[in-house]
C-alpha positions in Angstrom: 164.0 81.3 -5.8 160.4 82.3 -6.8 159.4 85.9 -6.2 156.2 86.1 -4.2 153.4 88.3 -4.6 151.3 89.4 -1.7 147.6 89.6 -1.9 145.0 89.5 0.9 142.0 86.6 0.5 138.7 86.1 1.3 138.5 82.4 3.0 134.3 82.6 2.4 134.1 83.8 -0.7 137.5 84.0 -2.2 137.3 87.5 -3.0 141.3 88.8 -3.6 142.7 92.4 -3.3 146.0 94.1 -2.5 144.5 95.8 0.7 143.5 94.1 4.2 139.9 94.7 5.0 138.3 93.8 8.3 135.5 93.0 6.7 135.0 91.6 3.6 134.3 93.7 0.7 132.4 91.6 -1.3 130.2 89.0 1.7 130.9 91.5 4.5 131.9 88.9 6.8 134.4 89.8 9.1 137.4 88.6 10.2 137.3 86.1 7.2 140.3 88.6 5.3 144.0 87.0 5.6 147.6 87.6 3.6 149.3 84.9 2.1 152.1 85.2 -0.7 151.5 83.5 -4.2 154.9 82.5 -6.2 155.3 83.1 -9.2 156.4 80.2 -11.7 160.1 79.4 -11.8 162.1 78.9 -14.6 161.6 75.2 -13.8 157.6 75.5 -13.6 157.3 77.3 -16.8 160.0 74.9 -18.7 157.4 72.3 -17.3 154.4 74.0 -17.9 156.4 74.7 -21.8 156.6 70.7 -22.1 152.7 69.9 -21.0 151.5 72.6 -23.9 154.0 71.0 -26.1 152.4 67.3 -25.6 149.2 68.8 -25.4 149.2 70.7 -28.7 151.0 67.1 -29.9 148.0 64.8 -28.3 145.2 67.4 -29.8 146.6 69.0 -33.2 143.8 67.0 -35.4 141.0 68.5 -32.7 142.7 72.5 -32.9 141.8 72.7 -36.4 139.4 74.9 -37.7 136.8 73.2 -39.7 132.9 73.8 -40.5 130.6 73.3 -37.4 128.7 70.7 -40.1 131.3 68.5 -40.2 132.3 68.5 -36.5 131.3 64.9 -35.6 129.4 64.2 -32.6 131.1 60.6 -31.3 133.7 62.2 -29.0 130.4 64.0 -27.2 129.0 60.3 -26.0 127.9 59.8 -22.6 128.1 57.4 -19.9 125.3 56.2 -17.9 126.1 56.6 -13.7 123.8 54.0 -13.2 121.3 55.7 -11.3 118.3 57.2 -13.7 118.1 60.2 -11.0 121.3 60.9 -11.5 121.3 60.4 -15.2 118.1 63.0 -15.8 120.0 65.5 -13.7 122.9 65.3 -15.9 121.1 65.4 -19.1 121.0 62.0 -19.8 124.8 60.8 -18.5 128.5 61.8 -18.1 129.6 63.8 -21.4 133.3 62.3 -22.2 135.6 64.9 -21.4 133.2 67.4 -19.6 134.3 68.2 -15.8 131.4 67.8 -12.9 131.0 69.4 -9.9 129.2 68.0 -7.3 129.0 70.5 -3.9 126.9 69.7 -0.6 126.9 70.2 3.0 129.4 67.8 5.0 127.9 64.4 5.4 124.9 64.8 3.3 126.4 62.2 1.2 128.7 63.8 -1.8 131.6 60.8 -1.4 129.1 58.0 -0.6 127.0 58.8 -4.2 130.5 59.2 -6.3 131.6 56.7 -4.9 128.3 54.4 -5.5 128.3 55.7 -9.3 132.6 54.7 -9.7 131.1 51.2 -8.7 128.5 51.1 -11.0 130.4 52.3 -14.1 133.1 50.1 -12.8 130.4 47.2 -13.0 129.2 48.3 -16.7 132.6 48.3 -18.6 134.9 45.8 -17.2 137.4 46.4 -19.9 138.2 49.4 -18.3 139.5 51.2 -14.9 137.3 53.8 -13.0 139.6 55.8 -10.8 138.7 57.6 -7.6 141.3 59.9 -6.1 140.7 60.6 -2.6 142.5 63.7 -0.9 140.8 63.6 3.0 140.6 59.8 3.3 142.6 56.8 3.1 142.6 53.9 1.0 141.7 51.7 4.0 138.7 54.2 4.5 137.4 54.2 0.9 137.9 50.5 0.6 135.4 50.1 4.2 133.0 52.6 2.4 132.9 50.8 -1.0 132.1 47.2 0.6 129.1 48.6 2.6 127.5 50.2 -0.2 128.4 47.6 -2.7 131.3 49.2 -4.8 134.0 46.5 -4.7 135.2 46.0 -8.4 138.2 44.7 -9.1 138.9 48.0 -12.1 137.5 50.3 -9.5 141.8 52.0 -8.7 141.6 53.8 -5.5 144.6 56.3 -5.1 144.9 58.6 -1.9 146.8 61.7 -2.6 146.9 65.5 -2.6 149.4 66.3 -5.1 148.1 67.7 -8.2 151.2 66.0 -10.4 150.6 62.9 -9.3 147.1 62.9 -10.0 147.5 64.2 -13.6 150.1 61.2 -13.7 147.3 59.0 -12.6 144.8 60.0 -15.3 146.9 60.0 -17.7 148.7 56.4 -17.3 145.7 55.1 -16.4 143.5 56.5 -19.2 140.3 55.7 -17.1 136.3 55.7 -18.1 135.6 58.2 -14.9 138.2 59.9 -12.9 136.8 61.1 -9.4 138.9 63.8 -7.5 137.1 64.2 -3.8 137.6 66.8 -3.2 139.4 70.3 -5.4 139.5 72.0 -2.1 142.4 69.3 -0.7 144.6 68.6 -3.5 147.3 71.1 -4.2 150.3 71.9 -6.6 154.2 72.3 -5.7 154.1 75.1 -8.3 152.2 77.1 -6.7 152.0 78.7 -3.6 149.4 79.7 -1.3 147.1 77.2 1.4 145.5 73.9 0.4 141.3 75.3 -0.5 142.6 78.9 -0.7 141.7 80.6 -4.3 145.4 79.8 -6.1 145.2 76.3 -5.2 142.0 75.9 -6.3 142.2 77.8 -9.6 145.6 76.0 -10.6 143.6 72.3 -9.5 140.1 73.0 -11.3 142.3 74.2 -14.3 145.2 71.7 -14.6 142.2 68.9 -14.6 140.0 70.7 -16.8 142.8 70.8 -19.3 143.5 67.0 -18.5 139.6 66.1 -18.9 139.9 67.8 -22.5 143.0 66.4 -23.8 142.3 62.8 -22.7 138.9 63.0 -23.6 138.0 61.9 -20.0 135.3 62.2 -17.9 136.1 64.1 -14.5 133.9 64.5 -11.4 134.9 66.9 -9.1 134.1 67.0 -4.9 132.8 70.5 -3.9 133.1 72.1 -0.4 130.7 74.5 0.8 130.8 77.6 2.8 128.6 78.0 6.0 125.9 80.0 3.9 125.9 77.3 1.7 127.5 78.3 -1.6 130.6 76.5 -3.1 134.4 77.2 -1.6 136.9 78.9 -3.6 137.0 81.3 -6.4 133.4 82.0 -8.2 135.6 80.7 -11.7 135.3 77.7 -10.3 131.6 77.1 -10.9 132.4 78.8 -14.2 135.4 76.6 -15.4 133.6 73.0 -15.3 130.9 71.9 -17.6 128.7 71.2 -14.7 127.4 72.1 -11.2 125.4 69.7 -9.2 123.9 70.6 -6.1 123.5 67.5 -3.0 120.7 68.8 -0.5 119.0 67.2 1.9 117.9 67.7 5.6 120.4 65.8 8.3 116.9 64.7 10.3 115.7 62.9 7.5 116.7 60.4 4.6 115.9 62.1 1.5 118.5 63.5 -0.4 117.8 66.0 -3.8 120.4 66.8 -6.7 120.2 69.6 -8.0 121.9 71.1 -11.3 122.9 74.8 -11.2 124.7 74.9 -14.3 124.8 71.6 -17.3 126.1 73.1 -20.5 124.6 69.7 -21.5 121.2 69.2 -20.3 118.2 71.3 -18.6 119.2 72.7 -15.0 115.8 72.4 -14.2 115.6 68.7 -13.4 116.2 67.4 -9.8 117.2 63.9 -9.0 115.9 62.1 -5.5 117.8 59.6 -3.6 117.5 57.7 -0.3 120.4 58.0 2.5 120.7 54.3 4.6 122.7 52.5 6.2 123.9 50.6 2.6 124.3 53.6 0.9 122.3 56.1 -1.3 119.5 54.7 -3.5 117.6 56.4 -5.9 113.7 57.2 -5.7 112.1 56.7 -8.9 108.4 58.2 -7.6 109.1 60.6 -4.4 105.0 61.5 -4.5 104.4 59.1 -1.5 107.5 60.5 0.8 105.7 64.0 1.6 102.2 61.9 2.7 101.0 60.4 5.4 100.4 56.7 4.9 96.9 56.8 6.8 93.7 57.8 4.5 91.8 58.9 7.4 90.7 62.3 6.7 92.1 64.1 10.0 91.2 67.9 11.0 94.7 70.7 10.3 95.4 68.6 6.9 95.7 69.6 3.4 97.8 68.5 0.1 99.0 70.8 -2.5 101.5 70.5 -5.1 104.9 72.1 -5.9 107.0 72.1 -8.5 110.6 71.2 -8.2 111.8 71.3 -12.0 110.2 69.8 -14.0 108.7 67.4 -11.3 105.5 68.0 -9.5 105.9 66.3 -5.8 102.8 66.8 -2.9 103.3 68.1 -0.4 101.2 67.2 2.9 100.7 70.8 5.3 99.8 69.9 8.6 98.6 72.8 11.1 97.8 72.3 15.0 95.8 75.5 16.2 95.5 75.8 20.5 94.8 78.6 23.5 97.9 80.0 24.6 99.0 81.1 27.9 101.5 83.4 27.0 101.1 87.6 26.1 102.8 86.7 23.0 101.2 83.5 20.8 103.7 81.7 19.8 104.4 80.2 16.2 106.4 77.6 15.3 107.1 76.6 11.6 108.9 74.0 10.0 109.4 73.7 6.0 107.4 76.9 5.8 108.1 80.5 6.4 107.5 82.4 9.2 107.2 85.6 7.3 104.7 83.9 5.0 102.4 82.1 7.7 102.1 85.9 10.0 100.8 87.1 6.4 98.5 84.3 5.4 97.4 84.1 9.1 96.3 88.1 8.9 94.6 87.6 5.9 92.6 84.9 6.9 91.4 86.8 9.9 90.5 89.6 7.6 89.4 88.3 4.6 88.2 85.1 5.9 86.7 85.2 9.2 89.0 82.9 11.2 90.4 84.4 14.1 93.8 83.3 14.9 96.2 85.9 16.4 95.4 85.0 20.3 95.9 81.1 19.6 99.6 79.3 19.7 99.8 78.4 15.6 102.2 75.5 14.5 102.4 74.6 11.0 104.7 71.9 9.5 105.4 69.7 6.5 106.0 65.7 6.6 108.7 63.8 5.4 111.3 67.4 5.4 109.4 68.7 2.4 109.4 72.1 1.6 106.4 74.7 1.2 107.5 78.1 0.8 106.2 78.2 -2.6 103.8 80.8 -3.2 101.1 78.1 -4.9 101.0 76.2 -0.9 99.2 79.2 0.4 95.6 77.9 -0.4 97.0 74.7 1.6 98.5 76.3 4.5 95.1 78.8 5.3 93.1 75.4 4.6 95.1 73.9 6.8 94.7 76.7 9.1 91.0 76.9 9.0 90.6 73.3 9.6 92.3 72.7 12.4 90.4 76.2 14.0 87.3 74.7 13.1 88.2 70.6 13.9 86.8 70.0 9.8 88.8 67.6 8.1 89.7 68.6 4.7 88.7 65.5 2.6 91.8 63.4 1.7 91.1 63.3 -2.0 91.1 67.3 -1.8 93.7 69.1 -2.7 94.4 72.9 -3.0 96.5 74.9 -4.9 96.9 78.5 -5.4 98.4 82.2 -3.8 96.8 83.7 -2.0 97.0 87.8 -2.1 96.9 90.3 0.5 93.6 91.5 -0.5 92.2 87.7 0.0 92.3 87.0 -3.9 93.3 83.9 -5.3 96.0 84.1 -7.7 96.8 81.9 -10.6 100.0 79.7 -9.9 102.7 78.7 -13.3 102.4 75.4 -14.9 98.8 74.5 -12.7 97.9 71.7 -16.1 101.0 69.4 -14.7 100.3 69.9 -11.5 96.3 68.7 -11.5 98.0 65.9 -13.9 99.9 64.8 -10.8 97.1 64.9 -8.6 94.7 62.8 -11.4 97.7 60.6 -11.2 97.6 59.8 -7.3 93.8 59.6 -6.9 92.9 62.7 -6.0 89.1 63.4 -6.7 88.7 67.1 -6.1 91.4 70.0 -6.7 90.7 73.2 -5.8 92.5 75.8 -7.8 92.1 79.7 -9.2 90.3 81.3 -11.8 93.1 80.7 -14.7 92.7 82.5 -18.0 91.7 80.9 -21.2 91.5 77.4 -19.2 94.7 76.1 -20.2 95.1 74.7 -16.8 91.9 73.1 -16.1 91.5 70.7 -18.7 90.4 67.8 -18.6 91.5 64.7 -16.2 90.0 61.8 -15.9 88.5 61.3 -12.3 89.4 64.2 -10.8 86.8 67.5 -10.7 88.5 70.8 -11.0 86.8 73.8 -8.9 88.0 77.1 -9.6 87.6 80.1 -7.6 88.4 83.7 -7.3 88.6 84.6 -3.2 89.7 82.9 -0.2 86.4 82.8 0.6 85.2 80.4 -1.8 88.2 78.4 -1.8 87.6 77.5 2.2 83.6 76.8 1.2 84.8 74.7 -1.4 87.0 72.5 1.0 83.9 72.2 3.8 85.4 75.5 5.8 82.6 77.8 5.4 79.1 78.4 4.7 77.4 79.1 1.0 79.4 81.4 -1.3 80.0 81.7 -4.9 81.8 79.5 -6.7 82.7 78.0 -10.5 83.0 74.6 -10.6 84.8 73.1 -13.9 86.1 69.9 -15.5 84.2 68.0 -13.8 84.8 64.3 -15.3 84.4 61.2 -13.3 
């Protein structure tokens, strides 16, 4: 009979101790602290456990030996396209044999549909061998309807629907597959262990019976995440340390665009982000997301402006649309969406003080298009043009675009990496950018058809976009 040891979990954040708490000593939620009992290995287990080190050290005694780094060859370190160049740049150019992905994201934002897609295409690129994906919440009936609407149906694609841990390692290792897909860690569990399926044993003994698998065989393993109502992964923190990889799937539920992000890539840059389209037939990627966050009509229309973020290493517009009216009410109200409140009282205040609009008796609401995202310091040149257009019913040119923070003291502040943003503009027609003072002017060079105007206060910036009356300004770069 095992002995059991009693410890007290976390079921947010997996946090573990020997004493109850009623709240949480490391999230402070409470309530979320419970007891369970984890065994510890029989006599059986740990003959078991004795026999797997035994074939491992057997499977891998060439790879254990020491030897100079220079003559550690690179072949076994190939990687394996997904089939979607998003998801390829995220990953650092494909699937490393034998390194474990994780891929985490809210429920329904599309985790199984995109594994799944990407076990189809793999399954599609080398027929010679099997791609298996081992589902743990759904049937085989259910991943068999999802693979025929989104185009997945191979005949190597295996589908296998359990939640034992030993029969997936049985799996993986008869099968020797090109991609093994586990959806999800949190649902599979092991006999030898004890504790609740998702709870931190389970998932520690899962993540590190398939990380050992992943090595051994050489095998590429992707990994289903679940995420916590704050949004961060479930489980044990070592989990996010334990795999090679951790992909994050964003998007908004009102709209179809859907982001990847990569939080940790011991191969590649985590600075990349991957875009994809959620339909009806599945996920598809989008090679050139500038157009998704603009409005398809070129009509210059008053409580408009473009600016440009950076997401990565990709610079993406972003169209800020602000609607300015009387109000009724002893309080104005202000609605936001895609920008922060906090940030829009600010800019608001300083507009009023450094730039003679009066807006703090009118009902303010400021959005983005298309679910974008504008809490980035560099929008608030947009947002206050935005502001002071709609105030004054004077369009903001739609070849204008403007880019910069804005201080508390009405300054314009330089923004990082302006050069490949005004490239992105040049690139999409824009004709006029207006942007701070930067020093040395190794963000205002040159770009063909589009005239750079720099200023210092927010003054300038709003006479520059047709807001205001004369002030000074700098105008650079000017090459048409």
């Amino acid at each position: 009979m095992a002995k059991s040891t009693t410890h007290f979990v976390c079921t947010e954040c997996g946090w573990s101790g020997p004493k109850w708490y009623g709240r949480c000593p490391e999230c402070g939620q409470w309530g979320t602290v419970e007891e369970f009992h984890e065994a510890r290995p029989t006599s059986s287990s740990r003959s078991s456990s004795t026999g797997r080190v035994s074939r491992t050290k057997a499977m891998s005694s060439v790879s254990a030996n020491a030897r100079p780094i220079t003559e550690v060859g690179t072949e076994d370190a190939s990687r394996v396209s997904t089939g979607f160049e998003e998801f390829d740049r995220v990953l650092g150019g494909g699937i490393v044999a034998g390194s474990v992905v994780l891929v985490a994201g809210e429920p329904g934002i599309g985790k199984s549909t995109l594994l799944l897609e990407t076990a189809g295409n793999i399954a599609r690129g080398i027929p010679d061998q099997p791609v298996l994906y081992i589902s743990g919440e759904e049937s085989q009936a259910q991943v068999r309807m999802r693979a025929s609407r989104v185009n997945a149906m191979e005949p190597n694609l295996l589908l296998a629907a359990t939640t034992d841990l030993a029969t997936a390692l049985g799996l993986i290792e008869d099968r020797r597959p090109s991609l093994a897909i586990v959806d999800s860690a949190q649902t599979i569990t092991s006999q030898d262990i004890d504790g609740i399926p998702g709870g931190s044993t389970q998932v520690r003994e899962v993540a590190g019976a398939l990380i050992d698998s992943a090595k051994t065989l050489n095998i590429p393993v992707m990994l289903v995440g679940h995420v916590t109502k704050d949004g961060s992964i479930a489980g044990p923190r070592t989990l996010e340390h334990l795999v090679d990889v951790v992909c994050q799937f964003d998007g908004d539920a009102q709209t179809s665009l859907r982001l990847l992000h990569a939080a940790k890539n011991r191969f590649g840059p985590t600075d990349e982000v991957g875009c994809f389209d959620m339909s009806g037939e599945g996920i598809q990627e989008v090679n050139d997301p500038s157009g998704l966050f603009l409005s398809p009509d070129d009509t210059a229309v008053e409580g408009t402006c473009v600016t440009f973020t950076l997401d990565g290493h990709r610079s993406l517009p972003i169209e800020i649309q602000a609607l300015v009216t009387s109000s009724v009410l002893p309080s104005p109200r202000r609605a936001t969406s895609g920008i922060d409140t906090n940030r829009l009282a600010m800019l608001m205040a300083v507009l009023y003080r450094h730039g003679g609009v009066n807006l703090l008796a009118n009902d303010v609401y400021v959005s983005t298009i298309a679910g974008g995202v504008a809490k980035e310091p560099a929008c608030d040149l947009a947002i206050v043009a935005a502001l002071a257009s709609a105030a004054s019913s004077a369009p903001v040119p739609r070849t204008s675009c403007a880019i910069g923070e804005i201080s508390l003291t009405g300054q314009v502040r330089p923004v990082p990496q302006l050069a490949h943003r005004l490239a992105e503009a040049a690139r999409m027609g824009f004709t006029r950018a207006v942007v701070p003072v930067t020093r040395g002017r190794a963000g205002v060079r040159s770009h063909p058809g589009l005239e750079v105007i720099e200023v210092t206060t927010l003054r300038d910036a709003l006479e520059a976009l047709g807001m205001q009356g004369s002030t000074n300004r700098r105008r650079t770069g000017s090459s048409r």
